[in-house]
C-alpha positions as CSV (number, residue, x, y, z in Angstrom):
1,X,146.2,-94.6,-55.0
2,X,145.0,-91.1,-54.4
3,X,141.6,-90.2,-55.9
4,X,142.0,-87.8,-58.8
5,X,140.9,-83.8,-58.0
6,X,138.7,-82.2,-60.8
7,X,137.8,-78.2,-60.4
8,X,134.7,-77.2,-60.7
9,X,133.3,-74.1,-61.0
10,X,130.4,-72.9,-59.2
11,X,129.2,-71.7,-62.0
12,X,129.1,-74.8,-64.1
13,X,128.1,-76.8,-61.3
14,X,126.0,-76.3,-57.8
15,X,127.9,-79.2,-55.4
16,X,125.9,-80.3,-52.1
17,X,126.1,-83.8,-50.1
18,X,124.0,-86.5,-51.3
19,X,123.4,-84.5,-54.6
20,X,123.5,-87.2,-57.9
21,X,125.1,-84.4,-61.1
22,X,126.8,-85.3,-63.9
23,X,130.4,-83.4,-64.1
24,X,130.8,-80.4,-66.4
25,X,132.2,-81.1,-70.0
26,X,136.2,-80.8,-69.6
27,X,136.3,-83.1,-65.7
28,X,134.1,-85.4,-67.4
29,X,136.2,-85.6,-70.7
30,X,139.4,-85.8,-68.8
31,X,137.8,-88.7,-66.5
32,X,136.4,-90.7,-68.8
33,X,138.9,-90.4,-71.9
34,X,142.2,-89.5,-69.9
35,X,142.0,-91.4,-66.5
36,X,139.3,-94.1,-67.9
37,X,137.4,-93.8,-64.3
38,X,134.4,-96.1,-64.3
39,X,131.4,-96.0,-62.1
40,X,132.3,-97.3,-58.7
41,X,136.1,-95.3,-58.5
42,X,136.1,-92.2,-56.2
43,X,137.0,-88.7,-56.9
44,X,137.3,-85.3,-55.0
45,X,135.6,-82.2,-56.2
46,X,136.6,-78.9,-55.5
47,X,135.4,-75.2,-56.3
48,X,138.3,-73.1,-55.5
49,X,135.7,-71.3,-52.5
50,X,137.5,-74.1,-49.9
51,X,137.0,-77.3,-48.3
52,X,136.4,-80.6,-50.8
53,X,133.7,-83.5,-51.8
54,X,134.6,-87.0,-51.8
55,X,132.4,-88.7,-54.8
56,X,131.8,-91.4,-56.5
57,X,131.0,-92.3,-59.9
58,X,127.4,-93.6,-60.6
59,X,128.0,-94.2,-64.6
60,X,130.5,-93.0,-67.6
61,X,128.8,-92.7,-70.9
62,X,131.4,-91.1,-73.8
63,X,131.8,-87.9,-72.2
64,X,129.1,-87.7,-70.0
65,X,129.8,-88.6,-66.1
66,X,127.7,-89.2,-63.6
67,X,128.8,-88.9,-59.4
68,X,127.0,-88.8,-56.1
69,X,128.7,-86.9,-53.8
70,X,129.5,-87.1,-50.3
71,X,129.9,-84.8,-47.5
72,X,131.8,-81.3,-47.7
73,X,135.5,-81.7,-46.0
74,X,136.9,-78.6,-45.0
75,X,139.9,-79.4,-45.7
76,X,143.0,-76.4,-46.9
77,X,146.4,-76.3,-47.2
78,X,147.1,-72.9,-47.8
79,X,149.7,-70.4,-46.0
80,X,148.6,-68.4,-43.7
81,X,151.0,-65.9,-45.4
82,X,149.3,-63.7,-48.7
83,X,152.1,-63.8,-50.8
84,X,152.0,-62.0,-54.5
85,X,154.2,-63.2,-57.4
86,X,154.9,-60.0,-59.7
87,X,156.4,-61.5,-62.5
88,X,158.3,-60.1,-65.4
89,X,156.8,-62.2,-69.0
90,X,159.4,-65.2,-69.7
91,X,159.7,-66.4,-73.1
92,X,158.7,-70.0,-74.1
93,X,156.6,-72.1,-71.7
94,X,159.1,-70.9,-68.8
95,X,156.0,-68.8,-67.6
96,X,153.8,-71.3,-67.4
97,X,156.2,-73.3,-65.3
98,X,156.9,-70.7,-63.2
99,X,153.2,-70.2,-62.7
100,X,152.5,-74.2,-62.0
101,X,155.2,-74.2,-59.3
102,X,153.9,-70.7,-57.5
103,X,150.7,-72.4,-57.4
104,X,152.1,-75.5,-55.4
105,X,154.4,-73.3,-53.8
106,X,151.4,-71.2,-51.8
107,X,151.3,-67.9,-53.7
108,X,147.8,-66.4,-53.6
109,X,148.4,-64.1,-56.2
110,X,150.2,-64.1,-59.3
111,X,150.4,-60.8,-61.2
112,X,152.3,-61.2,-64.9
113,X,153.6,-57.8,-65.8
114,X,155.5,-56.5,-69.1
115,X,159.3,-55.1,-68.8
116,X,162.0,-53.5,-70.9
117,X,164.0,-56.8,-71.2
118,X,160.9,-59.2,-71.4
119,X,161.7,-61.4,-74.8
120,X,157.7,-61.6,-75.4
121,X,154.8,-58.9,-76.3
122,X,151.5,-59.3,-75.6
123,X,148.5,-57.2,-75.7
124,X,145.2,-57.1,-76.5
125,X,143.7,-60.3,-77.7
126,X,146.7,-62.1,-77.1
127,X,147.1,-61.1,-73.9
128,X,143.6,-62.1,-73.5
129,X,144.0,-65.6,-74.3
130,X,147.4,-65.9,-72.7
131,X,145.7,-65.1,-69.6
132,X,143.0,-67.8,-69.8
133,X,145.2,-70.1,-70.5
134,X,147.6,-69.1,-67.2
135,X,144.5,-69.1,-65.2
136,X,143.7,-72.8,-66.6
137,X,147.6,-73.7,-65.6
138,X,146.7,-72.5,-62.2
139,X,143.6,-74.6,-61.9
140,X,145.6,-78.0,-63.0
141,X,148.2,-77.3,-60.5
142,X,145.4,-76.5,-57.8
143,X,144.5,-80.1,-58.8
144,X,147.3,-81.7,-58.0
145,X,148.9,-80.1,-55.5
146,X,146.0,-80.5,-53.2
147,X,144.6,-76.6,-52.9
148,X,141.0,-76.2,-52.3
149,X,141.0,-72.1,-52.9
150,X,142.3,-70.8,-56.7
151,X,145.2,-67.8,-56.5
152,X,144.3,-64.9,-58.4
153,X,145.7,-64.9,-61.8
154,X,146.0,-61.0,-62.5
155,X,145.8,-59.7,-66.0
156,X,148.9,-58.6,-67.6
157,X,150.0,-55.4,-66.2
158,X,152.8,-52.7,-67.3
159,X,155.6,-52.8,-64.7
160,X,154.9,-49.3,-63.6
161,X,151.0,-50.2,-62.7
162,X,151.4,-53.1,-60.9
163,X,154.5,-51.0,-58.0
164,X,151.5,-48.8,-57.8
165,X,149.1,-51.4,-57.1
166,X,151.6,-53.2,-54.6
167,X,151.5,-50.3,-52.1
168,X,148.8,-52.8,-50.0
169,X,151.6,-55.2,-49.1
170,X,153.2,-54.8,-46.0
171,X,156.6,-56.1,-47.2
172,X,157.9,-55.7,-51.3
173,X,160.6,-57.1,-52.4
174,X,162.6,-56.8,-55.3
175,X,165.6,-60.0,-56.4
176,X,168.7,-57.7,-57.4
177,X,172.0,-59.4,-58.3
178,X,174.3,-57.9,-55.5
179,X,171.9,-56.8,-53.3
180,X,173.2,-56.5,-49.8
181,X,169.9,-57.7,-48.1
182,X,169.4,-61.4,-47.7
183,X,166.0,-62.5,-46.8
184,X,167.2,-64.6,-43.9
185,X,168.1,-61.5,-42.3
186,X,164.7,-60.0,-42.3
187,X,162.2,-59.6,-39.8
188,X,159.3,-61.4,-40.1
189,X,156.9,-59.4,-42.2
190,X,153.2,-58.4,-40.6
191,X,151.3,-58.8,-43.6
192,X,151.0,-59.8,-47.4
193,X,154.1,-59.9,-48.8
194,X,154.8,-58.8,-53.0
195,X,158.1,-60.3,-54.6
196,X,159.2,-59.0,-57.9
197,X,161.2,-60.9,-60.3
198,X,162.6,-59.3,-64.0
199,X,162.6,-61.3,-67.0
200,X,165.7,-63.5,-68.6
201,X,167.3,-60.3,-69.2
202,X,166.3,-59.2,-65.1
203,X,165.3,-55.7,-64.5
204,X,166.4,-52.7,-66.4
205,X,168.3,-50.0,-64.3
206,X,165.2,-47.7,-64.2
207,X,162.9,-50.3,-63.2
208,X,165.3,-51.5,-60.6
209,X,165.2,-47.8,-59.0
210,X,161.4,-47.6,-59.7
211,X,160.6,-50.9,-57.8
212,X,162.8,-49.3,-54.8
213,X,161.3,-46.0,-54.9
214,X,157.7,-47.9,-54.6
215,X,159.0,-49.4,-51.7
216,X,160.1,-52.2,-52.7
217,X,163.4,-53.9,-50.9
218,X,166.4,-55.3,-53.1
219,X,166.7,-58.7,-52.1
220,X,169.6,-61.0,-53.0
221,X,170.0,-65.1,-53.3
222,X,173.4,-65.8,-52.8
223,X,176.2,-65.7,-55.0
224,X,175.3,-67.3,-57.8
225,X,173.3,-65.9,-60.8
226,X,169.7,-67.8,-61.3
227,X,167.8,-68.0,-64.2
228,X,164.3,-65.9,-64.2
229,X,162.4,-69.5,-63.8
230,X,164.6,-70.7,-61.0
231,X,164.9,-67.1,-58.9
232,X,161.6,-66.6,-58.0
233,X,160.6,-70.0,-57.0
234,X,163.6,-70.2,-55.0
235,X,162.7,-67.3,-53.1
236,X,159.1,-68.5,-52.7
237,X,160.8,-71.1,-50.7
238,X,162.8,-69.6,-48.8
239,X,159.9,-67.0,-48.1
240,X,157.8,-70.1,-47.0
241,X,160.4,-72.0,-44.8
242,X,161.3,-68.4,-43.2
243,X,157.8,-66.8,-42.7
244,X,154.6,-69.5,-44.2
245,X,153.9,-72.8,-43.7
246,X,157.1,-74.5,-44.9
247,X,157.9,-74.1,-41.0
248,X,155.9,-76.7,-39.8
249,X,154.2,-77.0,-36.4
């Protein structure tokens, strides 16, 4: 059985080899009440900066755990393609599925933007809290996928700001039903890469043409029509088997 992956940040706690800590509230919660660890059973520690600590716990106490760790591994699994997720708000918890599976997908970037069509508002405080907790999401999949680096997790943008803000990438795309561009007949690209994905209801008209002025290349998936939650993660994918490290060798 693989040892369980706990986050933690650097700012909660300062990891080094040989170094006897006790884990921050929530891993320690979630090892002792969740998993039931006891001392003796191994873990891996992370802090999204790269590489990994083996460790092993010393003694569990109600919520308070105790490791040694071991020596740093330097161990990633990330693309070596920068890939941005712009995607339009989904209603119910189809965002946070679509943000779990980015995550495990390779995206280093996820920026959650508001459209005409998008089914749910958020702003101010709201958006606040929605964004800790898709920045939490991000962290748990990190866990178990095996990434030692966190993706960004933008705050909510309007559609407009984040075209402007995608200008960096050397390759934008936009999913379009009927777009006569697939991405297998693309050139690999020679830098980041942005893909932008509409809501349920996809992109309005005038967002369509302002994500093509911006630069941004209409991009189509075949024939069928895919839900919101299933188009973008099937063009991560394909971006990954055609361009990342879904190649292999």
């Amino acid at each position: 059985m693989t040892d369980p992956r706990f986050f933690c940040s650097p700012e909660a706690l300062s990891l080094s080899p040989g170094a006897s800590v006790d884990l921050p509230e929530g891993p320690a919660r979630h090892a002792a009440r969740v998993l039931r660890l006891q001392a003796g059973d191994g873990l891996i520690l992370f802090n999204g900066r790269g590489g990994e600590y083996g460790a092993c716990i010393e003694a569990v106490a109600k919520d308070r755990v105790r490791v040694r760790l071991g020596e740093h591994q330097p161990r990633e699994c990330e693309s070596p393609l920068a890939l941005t997720l712009i995607q339009a708000l989904q209603g119910g918890d189809k965002m946070d599925f679509t943000l779990q599976k980015a995550v495990e997908l390779g995206v280093s970037r996820f920026q959650p933007v508001s459209s005409r069509r998008s089914v749910v508002r958020l702003d101010g405080e709201r958006a606040a809290k929605r964004l800790e907790h898709w920045r939490g999401v991000a962290v748990s999949a990190c866990e178990q996928c095996g990434r030692n680096r966190l993706p960004e997790v933008a705050p909510l943008l309007p559609l407009e700001r984040a075209l402007g803000q995608a200008e960096s990438a050397s390759r934008r795309l936009v999913l379009l039903p009927g777009a006569a561009v697939s991405l297998a007949a693309m050139a690999p690209p020679d830098g980041p890469v942005s893909l932008l994905v509409g809501a349920e209801g996809g992109l309005a008209p005038e967002e369509a043409e302002a994500a093509v002025a911006a630069g941004f290349t209409p991009v189509s998936l075949g024939p069928r029509v895919l839900r919101t939650e299933t188009a973008g993660l099937a063009a991560l994918a394909a971006i990954q088997a055609l361009w990342g490290d879904f190649r292999g060798g």
